[in-house]
C-alpha positions in Angstrom: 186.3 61.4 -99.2 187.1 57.8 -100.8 185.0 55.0 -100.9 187.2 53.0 -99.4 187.5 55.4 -96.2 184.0 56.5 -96.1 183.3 52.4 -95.7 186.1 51.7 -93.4 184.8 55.4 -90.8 181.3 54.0 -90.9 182.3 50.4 -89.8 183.8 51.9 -86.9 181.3 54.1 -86.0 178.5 51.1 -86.4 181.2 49.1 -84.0 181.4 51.8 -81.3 177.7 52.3 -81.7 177.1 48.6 -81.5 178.7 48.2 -78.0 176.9 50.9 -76.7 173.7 49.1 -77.5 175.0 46.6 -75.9 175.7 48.4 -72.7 172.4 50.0 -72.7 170.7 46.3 -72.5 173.1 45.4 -69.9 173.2 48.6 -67.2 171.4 51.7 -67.8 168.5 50.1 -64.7 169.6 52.6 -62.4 171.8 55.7 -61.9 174.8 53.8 -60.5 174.7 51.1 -63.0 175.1 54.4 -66.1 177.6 56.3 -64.0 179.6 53.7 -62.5 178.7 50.4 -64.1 178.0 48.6 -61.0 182.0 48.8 -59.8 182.5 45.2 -62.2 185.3 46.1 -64.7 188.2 43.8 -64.8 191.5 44.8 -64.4 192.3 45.0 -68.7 189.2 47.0 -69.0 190.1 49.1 -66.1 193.3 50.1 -67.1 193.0 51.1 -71.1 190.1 52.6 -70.8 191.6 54.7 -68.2 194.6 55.2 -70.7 192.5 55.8 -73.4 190.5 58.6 -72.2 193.8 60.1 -70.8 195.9 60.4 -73.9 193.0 61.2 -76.3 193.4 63.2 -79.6 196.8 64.8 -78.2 199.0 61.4 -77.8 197.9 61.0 -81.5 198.0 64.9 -82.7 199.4 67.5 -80.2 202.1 65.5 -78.9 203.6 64.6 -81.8 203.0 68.3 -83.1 205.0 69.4 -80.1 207.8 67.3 -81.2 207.9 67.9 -84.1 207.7 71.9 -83.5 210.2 71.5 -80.6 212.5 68.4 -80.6 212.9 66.5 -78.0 213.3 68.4 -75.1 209.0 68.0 -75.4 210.3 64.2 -73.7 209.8 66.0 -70.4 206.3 65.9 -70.3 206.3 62.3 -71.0 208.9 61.6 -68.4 206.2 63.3 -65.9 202.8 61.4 -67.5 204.3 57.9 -67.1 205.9 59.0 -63.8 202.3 60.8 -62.5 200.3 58.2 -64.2 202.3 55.1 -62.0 202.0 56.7 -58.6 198.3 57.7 -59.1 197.9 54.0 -59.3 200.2 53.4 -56.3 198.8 56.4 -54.2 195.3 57.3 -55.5 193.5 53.9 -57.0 193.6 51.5 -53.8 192.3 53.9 -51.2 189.6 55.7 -53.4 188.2 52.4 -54.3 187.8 51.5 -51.0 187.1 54.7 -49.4 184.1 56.0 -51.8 182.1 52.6 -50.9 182.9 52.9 -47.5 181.4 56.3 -48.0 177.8 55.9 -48.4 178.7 53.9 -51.8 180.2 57.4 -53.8 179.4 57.5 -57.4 180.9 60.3 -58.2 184.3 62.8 -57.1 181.9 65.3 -55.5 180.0 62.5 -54.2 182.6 61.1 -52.1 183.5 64.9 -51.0 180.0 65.5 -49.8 180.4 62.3 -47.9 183.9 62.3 -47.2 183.6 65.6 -45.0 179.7 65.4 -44.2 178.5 68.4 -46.4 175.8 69.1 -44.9 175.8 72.6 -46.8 176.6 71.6 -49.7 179.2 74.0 -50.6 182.2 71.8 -51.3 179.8 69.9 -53.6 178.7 72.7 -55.7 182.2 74.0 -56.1 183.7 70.5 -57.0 180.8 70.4 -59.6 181.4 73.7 -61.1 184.8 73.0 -61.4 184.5 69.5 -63.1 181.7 71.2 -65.6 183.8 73.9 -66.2 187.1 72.4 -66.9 185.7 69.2 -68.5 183.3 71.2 -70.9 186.9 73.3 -72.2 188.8 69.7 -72.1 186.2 68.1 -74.0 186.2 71.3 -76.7 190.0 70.6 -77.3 189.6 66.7 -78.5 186.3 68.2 -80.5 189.0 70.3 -82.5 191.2 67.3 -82.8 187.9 65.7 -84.5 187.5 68.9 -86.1 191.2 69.4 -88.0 191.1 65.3 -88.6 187.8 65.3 -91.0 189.2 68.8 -92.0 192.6 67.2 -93.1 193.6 66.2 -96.6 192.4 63.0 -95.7 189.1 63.5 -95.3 188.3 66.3 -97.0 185.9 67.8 -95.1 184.6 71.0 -93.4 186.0 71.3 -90.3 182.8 72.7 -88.1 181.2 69.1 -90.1 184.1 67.1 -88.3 182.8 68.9 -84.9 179.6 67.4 -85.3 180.4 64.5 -86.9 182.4 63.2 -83.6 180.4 64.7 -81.3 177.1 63.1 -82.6 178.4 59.7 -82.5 180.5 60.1 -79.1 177.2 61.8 -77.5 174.8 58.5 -78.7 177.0 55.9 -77.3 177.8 57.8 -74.0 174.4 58.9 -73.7 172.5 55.4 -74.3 174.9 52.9 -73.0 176.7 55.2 -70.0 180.0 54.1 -68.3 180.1 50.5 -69.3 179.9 51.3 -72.9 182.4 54.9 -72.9 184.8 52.0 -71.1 184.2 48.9 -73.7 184.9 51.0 -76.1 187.3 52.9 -74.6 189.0 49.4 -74.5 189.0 48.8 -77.9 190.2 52.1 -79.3 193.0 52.1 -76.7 193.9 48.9 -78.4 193.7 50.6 -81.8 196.0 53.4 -80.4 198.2 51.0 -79.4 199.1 49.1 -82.6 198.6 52.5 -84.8 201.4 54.1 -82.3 203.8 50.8 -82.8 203.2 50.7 -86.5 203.4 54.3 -88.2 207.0 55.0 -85.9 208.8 51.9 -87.4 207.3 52.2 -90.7 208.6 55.7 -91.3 212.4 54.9 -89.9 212.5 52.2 -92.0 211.2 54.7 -95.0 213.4 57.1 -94.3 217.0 54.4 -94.2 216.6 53.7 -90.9 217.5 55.6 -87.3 220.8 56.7 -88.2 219.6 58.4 -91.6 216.5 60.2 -90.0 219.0 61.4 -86.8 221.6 62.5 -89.4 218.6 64.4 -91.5 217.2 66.0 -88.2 220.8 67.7 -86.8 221.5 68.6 -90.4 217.9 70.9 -89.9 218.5 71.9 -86.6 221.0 70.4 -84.0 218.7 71.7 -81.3 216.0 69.4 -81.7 218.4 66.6 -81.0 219.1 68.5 -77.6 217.2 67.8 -74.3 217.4 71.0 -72.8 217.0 73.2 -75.7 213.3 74.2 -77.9 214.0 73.9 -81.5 211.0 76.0 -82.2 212.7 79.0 -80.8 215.3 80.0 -83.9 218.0 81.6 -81.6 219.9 79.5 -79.6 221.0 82.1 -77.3 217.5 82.2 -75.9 216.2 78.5 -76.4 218.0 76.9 -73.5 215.0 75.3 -71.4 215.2 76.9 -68.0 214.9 74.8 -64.2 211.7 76.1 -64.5 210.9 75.2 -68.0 211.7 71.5 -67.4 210.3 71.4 -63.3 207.1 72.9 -65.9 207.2 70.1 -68.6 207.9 67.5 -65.4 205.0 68.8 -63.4 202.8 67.5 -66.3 202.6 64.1 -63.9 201.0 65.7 -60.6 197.8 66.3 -62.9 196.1 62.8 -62.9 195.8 63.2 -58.9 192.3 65.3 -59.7 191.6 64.1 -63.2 188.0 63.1 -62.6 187.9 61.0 -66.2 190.6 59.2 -64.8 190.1 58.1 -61.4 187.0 57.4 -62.0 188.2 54.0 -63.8 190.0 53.5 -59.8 186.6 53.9 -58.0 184.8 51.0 -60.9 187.4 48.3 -60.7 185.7 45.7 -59.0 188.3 44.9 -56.4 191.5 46.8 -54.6 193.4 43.2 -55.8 192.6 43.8 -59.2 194.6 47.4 -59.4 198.2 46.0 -59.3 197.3 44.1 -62.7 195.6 47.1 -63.7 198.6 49.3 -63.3 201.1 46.8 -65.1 198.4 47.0 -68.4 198.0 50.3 -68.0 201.7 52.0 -67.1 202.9 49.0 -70.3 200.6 50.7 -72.7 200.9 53.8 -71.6 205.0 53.6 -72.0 205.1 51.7 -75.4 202.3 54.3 -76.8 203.7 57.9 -75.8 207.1 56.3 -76.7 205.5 55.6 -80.3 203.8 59.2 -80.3 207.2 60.9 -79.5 209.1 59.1 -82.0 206.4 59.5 -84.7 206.8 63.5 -84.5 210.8 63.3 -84.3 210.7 61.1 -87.5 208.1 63.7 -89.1 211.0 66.4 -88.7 212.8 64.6 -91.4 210.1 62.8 -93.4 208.8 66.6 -94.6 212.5 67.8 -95.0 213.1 64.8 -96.9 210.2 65.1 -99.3 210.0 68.9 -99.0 206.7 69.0 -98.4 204.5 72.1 -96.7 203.4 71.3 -93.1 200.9 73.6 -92.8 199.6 72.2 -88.9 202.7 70.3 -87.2 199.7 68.6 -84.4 198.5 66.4 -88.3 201.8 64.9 -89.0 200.4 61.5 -87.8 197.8 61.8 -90.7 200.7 62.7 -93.5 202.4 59.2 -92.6 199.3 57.3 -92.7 198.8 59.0 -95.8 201.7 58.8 -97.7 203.5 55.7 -96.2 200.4 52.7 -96.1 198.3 50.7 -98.3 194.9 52.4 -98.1 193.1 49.9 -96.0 195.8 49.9 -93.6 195.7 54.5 -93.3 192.1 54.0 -92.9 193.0 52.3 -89.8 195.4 54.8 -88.9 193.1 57.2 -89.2 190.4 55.2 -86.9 192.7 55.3 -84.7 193.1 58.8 -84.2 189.1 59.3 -84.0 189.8 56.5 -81.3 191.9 58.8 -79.2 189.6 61.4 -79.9 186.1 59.9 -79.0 187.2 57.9 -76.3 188.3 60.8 -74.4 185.0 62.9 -75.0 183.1 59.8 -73.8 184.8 59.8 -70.5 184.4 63.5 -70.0 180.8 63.7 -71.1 180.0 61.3 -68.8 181.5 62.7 -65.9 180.2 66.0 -66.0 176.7 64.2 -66.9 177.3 62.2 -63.8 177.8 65.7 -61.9 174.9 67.8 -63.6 172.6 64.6 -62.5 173.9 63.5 -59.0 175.6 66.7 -57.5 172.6 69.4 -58.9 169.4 68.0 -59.9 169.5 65.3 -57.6 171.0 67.4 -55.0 169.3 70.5 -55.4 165.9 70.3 -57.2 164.9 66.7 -56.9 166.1 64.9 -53.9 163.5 61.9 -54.2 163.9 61.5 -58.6 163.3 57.8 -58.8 166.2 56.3 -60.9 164.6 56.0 -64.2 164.4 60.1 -63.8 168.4 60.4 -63.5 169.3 58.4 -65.8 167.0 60.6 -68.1 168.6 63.6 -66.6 172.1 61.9 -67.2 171.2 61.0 -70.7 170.2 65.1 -71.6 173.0 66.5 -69.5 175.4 64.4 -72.5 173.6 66.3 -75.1 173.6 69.5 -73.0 177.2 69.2 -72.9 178.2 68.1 -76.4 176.2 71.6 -77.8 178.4 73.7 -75.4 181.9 72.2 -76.5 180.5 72.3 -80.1 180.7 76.2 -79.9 183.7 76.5 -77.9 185.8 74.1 -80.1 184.1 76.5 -83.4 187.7 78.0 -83.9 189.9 75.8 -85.6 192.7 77.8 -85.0 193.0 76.5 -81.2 195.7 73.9 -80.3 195.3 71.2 -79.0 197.7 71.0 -76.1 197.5 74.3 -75.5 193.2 73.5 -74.7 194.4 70.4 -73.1 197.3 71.9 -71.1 194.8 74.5 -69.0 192.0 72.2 -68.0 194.8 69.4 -67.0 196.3 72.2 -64.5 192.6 73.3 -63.4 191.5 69.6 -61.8 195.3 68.7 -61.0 195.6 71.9 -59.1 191.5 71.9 -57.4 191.5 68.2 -56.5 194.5 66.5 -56.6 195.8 67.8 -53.0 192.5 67.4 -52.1 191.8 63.8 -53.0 195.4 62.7 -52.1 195.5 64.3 -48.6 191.7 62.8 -47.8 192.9 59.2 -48.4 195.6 59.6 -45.8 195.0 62.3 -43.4 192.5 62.0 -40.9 192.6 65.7 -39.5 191.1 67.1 -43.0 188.1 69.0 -42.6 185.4 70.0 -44.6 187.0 73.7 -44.0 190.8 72.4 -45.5 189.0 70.6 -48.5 186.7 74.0 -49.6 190.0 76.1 -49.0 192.6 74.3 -50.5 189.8 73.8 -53.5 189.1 77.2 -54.1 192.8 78.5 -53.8 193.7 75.9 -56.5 191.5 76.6 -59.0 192.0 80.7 -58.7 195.6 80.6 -58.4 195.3 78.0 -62.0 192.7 81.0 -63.3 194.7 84.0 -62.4 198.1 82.5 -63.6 196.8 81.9 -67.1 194.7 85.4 -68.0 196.0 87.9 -65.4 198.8 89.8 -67.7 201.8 90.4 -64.7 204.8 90.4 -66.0 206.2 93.5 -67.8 206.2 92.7 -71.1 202.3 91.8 -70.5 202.6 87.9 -70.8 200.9 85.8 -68.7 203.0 84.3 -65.8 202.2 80.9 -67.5 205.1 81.4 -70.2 207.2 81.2 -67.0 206.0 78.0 -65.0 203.2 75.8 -65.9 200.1 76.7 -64.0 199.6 73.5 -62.2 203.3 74.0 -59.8 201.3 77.0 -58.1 198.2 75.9 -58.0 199.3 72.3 -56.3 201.6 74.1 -53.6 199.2 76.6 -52.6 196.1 74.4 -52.5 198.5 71.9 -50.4 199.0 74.7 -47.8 195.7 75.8 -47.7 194.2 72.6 -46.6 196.7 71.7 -44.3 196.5 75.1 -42.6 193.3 75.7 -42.5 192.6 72.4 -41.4 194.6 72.6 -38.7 192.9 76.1 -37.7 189.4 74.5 -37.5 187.9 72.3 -36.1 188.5 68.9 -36.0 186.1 66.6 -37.9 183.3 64.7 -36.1 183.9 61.2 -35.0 181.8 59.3 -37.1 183.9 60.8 -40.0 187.5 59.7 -38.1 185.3 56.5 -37.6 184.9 56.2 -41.4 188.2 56.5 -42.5 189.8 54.3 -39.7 187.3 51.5 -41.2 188.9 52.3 -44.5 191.8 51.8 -43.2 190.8 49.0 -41.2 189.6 47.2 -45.0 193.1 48.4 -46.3 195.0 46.6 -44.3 192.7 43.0 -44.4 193.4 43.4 -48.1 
């Protein structure tokens, strides 16, 4: 590694470390204040560090691997983000900020379940727990091997099981000393970073390469495919690459995943007022636009730049790293490259801390100590992070994983467990505890069982045909309404609950 970027990579890590000091002194008093941050952020805040930890290391690597592997029929999945990401702030953010403090002041998703439909068993908490620890600890392994193939890349240098640490260790001591206010300061400022780094690199290279014309006319002289919507330029013959209903209804259904990402709507429940989300969602659906826009083009233009220079691509998810190798001023790719451990670490942060958040409040607290004084959570918060962090260290070992594909299976697993779940409790009264369990355990099996079970007869999983999530939504959709409707109603004071929400809604 250079001088020049082992300087610039331990600036950043001093700033990101830096502001969770800062947090530390400022809300780590009680359990709330670590996991929630005392419901205070502003609306800016609010709205990139939800983006931030969204897009992670794949808006920076695997995205613009896909395009560049595929063309851009891959413009499907971004159709469905921006389109998802806009009506979980019109649907989703209002109503969960309100309802979770209406509901015995919810810190966290299983939280406001247990409260939501009176738990008194505790089952629908567990389950929401296990599934956030499971499907968080294999979300947080994929950005890990992002960190991994970055420090692993040509311009770093390093060993890639190094590069695992490395981001891990710095990720796990702000998260774990300064809690949610400093994973979403910082989550601020590297979704700034993204933002510039994907504005920059995209017109940079165009310009490198003679401009759009030149790089259009060198990508349909490679393959016309990749200049085709409906067709995967990865797949050689074109007789067989035509993207199916399916294939794109699979690519679309991207979107109906940040109804149950935990990491996400978490941001919805902090905001520290239901009038602060509409500025919120301008920031957020603005940055969110401009930067997968930037991502998308940056992986179209890498088609070209390595025909052009005939270059080997060994790993299509590092073109980002080539261009801020080959195409910037030194000082300027080590900010490139800060940028990409922004994506990275800012994502970990989020999903460390919400399965910390669930090991502390919805077990420990829960289960073994019911009457730990504050001081004792926040302890137990603080080693669940490091607990955590080991456990995606090993599963992210293999640097031959992708990173969508990592990304792409614990997206479907909460967007198919919780987002029926959380959608249909903010408006429908008649949900049950019975509905939420059902429709909670039907989602994540039918997400489980479409990836590994082998049905089909050439022994592929039934994923290759439709993306997990389209199942696993419907079917967890019907469960809760039927079963519901089967049961029992729920109790009054719980009808009483939600017409007070609704009550608050309306006032506001």
């Amino acid at each position: 590694m250079e001088t020049g970027t082992l300087i610039s990579l331990a600036l950043y890590f001093i700033a990101m470390l830096g502001i969770g000091l800062y947090a530390y002194k400022k809300s780590t008093d009680d359990v709330s204040g670590y996991m929630l941050g005392g419901r205070r952020l502003g609306p800016g805040v609010t709205a990139l560090s939800a983006g931030a930890s969204d897009m992670s290391g794949w808006m920076l690597m695997g995205l613009p691997g896909a395009i560049y592997m595929s063309g851009v029929s891959q413009l499907w999945i971004a159709v469905g983000l921006v389109v998802g990401a806009y009506l979980n702030y019109i649907i989703v953010a209002p109503r969960l900020r309100m309802y979770t403090e209406v509901a015995n002041d919810s810190i966290t998703i299983p939280d406001y379940f247990a409260n939501r439909f009176n738990d008194k068993a505790r089952l629908l908490r567990v389950f929401s727990s296990v599934v956030i620890i499971v499907f968080f600890t294999l979300y947080t392994s994929a950005s890990l091997v992002a960190g991994g193939k970055l420090f692993a890349s040509s311009a770093f240098g390093l060993d890639y099981s190094l590069g695992l640490w490395v981001t891990a260790g710095v990720v796990c001591a702000y998260t774990l000393f300064g809690g949610f206010l400093a994973v979403s300061m910082t989550d601020f400022v590297q979704g700034c970073i993204m933002f510039l780094a994907l504005v920059l690199v995209p017109i940079v290279a165009i310009f490198d390469l003679g401009g759009v014309a030149s790089v259009t006319d060198q990508v349909r002289t490679m393959n016309p495919d990749f200049l085709d919507f409906f067709r995967d330029g990865s797949i050689a013959d074109s007789a067989v690459n035509q993207l199916s209903f399916l294939g794109i209804i699979s690519l679309l259904a991207w979107g109906l995943g940040y109804f149950g990402q935990p990491h996400i709507i978490v941001r919805f429940m902090a905001i520290r007022s239901v009038k602060d989300i509409p500025a919120a969602r301008r920031i957020g659906i603005t940055w969110m636009t401009v930067s997968i826009i930037g991502a998308m083009i940056t992986g179209f233009v890498g088609i070209a730049y390595v025909a052009e220079t005939k270059m080997t691509l060994n790993d299509a998810e590092t073109i980002f790293i080539i261009f801020s190798q080959f195409l910037f001023h030194p000082l300027i790719a080590d900010f490139l490259l800060a940028a990409i451990l922004a994506a990275i670490m800012s994502t970990i942060s989020s999903q460390l801390l919400v399965t910390s958040s669930s090991l502390t409040e919805d077990f420990y607290k829960a289960f073994l100590r019911r009457d730990a004084s504050q001081k004792e959570l926040v302890l137990v918060g603080r080693i669940s992070v490091l607990i955590v962090s080991l456990v995606a260290i090993a599963l992210a070992w293999n640097p031959e994983n992708t990173i969508l594909g990592l990304v792409a299976n614990a997206w479907a697993g909460f967007g198919a467990a919780f987002g029926p779940v959380i959608i249909l409790s903010l408006f429908w009264k008649r949900m049950n505890l019975q509905g939420a369990l059902s429709g909670m355990l039907v989602g994540a099996a039918t997400v489980l069982f479409w990836i590994y079970a082998p049905v089909l007869e050439d022994g592929a999983a039934l994923s290759s045909m439709v993306y997990e999530i389209i199942p696993g939504f419907i079917l967890c959709t019907v469960a809760i309404i039927v079963v519901s409707l089967l049961t029992k109603a729920p109790a009054a004071n719980l009808t009483n609950t939600f017409e007070q929400m609704e009550k608050r809604m309306d006032e506001v």
